[in-house]
N, C-alpha and C positions, 0 to 999 in steps of 0.2 A: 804403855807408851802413848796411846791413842788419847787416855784420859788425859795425862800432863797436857800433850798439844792443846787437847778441850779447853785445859783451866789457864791455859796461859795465853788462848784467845781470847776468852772471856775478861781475863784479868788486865789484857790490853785495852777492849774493848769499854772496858769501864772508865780507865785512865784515860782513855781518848774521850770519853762525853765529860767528865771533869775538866780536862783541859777547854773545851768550847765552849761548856760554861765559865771557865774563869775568864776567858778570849772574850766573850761575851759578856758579862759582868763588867768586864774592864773597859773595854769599849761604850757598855752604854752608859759608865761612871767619867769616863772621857765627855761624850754628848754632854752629859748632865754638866760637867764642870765647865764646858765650853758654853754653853745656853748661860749659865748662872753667870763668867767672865764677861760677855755682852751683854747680857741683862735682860733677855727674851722675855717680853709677858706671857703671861699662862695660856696653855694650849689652848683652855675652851675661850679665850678669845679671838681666835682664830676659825671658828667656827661663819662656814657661807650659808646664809637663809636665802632658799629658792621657794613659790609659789606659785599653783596654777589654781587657779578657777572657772567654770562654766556654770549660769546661773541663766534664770529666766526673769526678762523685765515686762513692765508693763507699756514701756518709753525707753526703745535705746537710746535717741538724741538727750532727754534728758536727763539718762541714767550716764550717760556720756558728759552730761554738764555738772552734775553732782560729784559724779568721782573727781572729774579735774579740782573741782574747789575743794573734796577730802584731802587729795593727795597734798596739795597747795599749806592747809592746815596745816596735816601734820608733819612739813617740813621735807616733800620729797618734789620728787618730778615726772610729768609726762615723757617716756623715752620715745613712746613709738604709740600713735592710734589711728583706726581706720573704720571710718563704717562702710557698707555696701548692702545694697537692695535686691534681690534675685526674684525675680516673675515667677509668679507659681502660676496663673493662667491670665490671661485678658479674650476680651469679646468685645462688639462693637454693636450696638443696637441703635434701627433707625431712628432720630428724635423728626426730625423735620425733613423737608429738600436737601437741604445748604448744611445739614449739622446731625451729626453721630453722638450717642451717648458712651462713651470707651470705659467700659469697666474693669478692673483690673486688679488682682489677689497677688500680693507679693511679701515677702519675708525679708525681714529687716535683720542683719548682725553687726555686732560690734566688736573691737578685738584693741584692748590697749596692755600697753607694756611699762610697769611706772616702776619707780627705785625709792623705797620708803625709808627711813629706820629703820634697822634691824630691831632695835628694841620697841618697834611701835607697828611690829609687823600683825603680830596677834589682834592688837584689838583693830587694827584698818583691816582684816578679813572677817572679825565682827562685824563692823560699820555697814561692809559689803552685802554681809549677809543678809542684815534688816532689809537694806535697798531689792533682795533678789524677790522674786515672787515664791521661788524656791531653788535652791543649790543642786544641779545636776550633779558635781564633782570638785571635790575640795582637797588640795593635794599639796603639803609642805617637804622640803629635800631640807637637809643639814650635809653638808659637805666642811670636814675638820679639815683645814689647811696647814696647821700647827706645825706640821711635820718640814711641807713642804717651805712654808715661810721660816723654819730654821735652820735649814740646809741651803738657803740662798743668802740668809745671813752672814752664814758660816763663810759661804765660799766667798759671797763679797769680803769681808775681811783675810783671807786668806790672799785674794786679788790687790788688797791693799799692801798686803807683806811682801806679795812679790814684786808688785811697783815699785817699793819700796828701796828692794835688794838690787833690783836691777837700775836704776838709779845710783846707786853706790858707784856700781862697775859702770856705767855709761861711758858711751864710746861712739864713734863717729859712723860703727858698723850697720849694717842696715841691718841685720839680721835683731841686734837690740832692738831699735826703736821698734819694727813690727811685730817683736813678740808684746812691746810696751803697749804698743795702740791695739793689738787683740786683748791683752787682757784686760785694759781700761775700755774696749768696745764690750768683754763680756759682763764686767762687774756694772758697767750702765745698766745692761739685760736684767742681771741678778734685781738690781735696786728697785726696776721699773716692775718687773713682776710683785718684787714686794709688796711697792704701789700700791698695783692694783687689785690684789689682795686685802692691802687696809681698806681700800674703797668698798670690795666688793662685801667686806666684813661689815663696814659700818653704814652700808645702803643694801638694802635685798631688793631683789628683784621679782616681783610678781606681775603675773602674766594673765590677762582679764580676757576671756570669749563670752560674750552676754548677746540677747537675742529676744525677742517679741514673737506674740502670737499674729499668724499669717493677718494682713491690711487689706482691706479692701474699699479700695478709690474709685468715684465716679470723674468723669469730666465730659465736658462738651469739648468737640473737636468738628474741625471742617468736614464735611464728608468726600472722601477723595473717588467715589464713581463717581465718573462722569456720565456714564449714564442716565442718570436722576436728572440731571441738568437741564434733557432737553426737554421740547415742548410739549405740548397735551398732544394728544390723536388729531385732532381737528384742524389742530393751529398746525400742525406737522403736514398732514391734505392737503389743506391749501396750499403751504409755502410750496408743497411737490408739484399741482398744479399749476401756480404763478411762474415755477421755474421748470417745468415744459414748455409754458409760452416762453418761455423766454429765449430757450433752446430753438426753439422753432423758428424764432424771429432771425436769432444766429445764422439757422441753416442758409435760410432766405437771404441774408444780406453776403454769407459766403456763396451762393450760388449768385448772386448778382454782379460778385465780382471777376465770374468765369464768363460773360458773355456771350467774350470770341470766342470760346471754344462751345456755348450753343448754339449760335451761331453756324459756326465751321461743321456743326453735328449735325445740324439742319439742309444743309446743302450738301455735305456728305449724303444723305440719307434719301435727299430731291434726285440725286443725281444718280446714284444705287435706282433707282426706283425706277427713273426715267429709262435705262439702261435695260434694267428686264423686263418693260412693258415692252420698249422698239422691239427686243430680239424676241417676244412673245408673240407681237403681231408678225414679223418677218416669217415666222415659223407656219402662223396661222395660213400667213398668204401661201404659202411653200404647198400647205398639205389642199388647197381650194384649188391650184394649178394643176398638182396628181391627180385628186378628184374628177378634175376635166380631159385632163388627158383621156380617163381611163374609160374614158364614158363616149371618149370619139374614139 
């Protein structure tokens, strides 16, 4: 009893993978008929060419000017470039009083983004490569869209069938018209990815980081201590002396203009003075009286 169950799961189990292949067979003989009634071109032109490279120059600015006019040639575009300079060290050595000699070690990169021919992507990474001193890393991507670009074909015409049908039945209902204008907002979608798809098919895009061995620039610069500025030891003396006199002269003519109160400090001082001499002599006569008394 056990065996029959055995053979008549299996015998299901067969008939079930036969059925999915024909389910599948049929289905992808549907694709294939639907692709061939639109008239799709072949998958591998649908194929997206991506590219990185990092290379070493001897001249980013003019390795920057070469490529612009490769790209130009062979019929593509600058998307996107940028240089920038990073200080690896600077120092400042005295030249003179008034002026520094600023030296300075910095690294120079470049970084562009350009959209060539896909069929003219091989030999412009050639081209590149002569220009390099040598190729750090050289990297190409294939991305087949084939798939994707005939499933948006598909459904855009299906978006057209159903415009189509609902159009027939139109009606004053609002619930028509917004199902009309979502499905003509999505078949725009559909068509614009296509697009951009053809685009990205028939321009590739490579992606350039290029860079130079570390620069090193001299220049004259003002010298910013001000220190250095002033004058010798001597000349510095003197000015110090000329302007003590000169201080002094100040003192003298700010005390010149307190008078009254040297003045008032003076007769203050006659008069204090005068005051404990009298009561010094008073005192004196006081103890020559006792004296006498003491003696009679």
């Amino acid at each position: 009893m056990k065996r029959n169950i055995i053979a008549m799961a299996i015998i299901l189990a067969i008939f079930g993978c036969n059925a999915e292949k024909k389910d599948y067979a049929s289905t992808s003989n549907e694709v294939l008929a639907d692709s061939t009634a639109v008239g799709l071109p072949a998958a591998a032109e649908k194929i997206i060419k991506t590219a990185d490279m990092r290379f070493r120059v001897k001249n980013v600015q003019h390795t920057k000017e070469a490529l612009s006019k490769t790209i130009k040639a062979e019929g593509g575009t600058v998307a996107e470039f940028s240089i920038q300079s990073a200080i690896q060290e600077t120092d400042k050595v005295k030249q003179s009083t008034d002026s520094l000699k600023e030296i300075t070690s910095y690294r120079t990169e470049g970084y562009l983004v350009a959209k060539v021919p896909s069929e003219k992507l091989d030999e412009f990474t050639n081209t590149i490569a002569k220009m390099a001193v040598f190729v750090d890393n050289q990297s190409m991507k294939m991305d087949d869209q084939s798939i994707a670009y005939l499933a948006n074909k598909l459904k855009a015409q299906n978006r057209v069938d159903a415009i189509a049908k609902i159009n027939k039945v139109a009606s004053k209902k609002s619930a028509n018209v917004e199902s009309s204008l979502y499905i003509k907002d999505d078949y725009v979608d559909k068509k614009m990815e296509n697009m951009q798809i053809d685009s990205r098919v028939k321009f590739s895009t490579i992606t350039l980081n290029f860079y130079q061995d570390n620069t090193v620039k001299t220049l004259i610069v003002a010298n910013d201590n001000l220190y250095d500025y002033r004058p010798a030891f001597v000349n510095r003396l003197w000015l110090e002396v000329v302007n003590g006199w000169t201080i002094f002269k100040e003192i003298i003519i700010a005390i010149s203009n307190l008078w009254m109160l040297i003045l008032a400090s003076f007769g203050v001082f006659f008069a204090v003075r005068y005051f404990i001499r009298k009561d010094k002599t008073q005192r004196e006569l006081k103890t020559k009286q006792l004296i006498e008394n003491n003696r009679v």
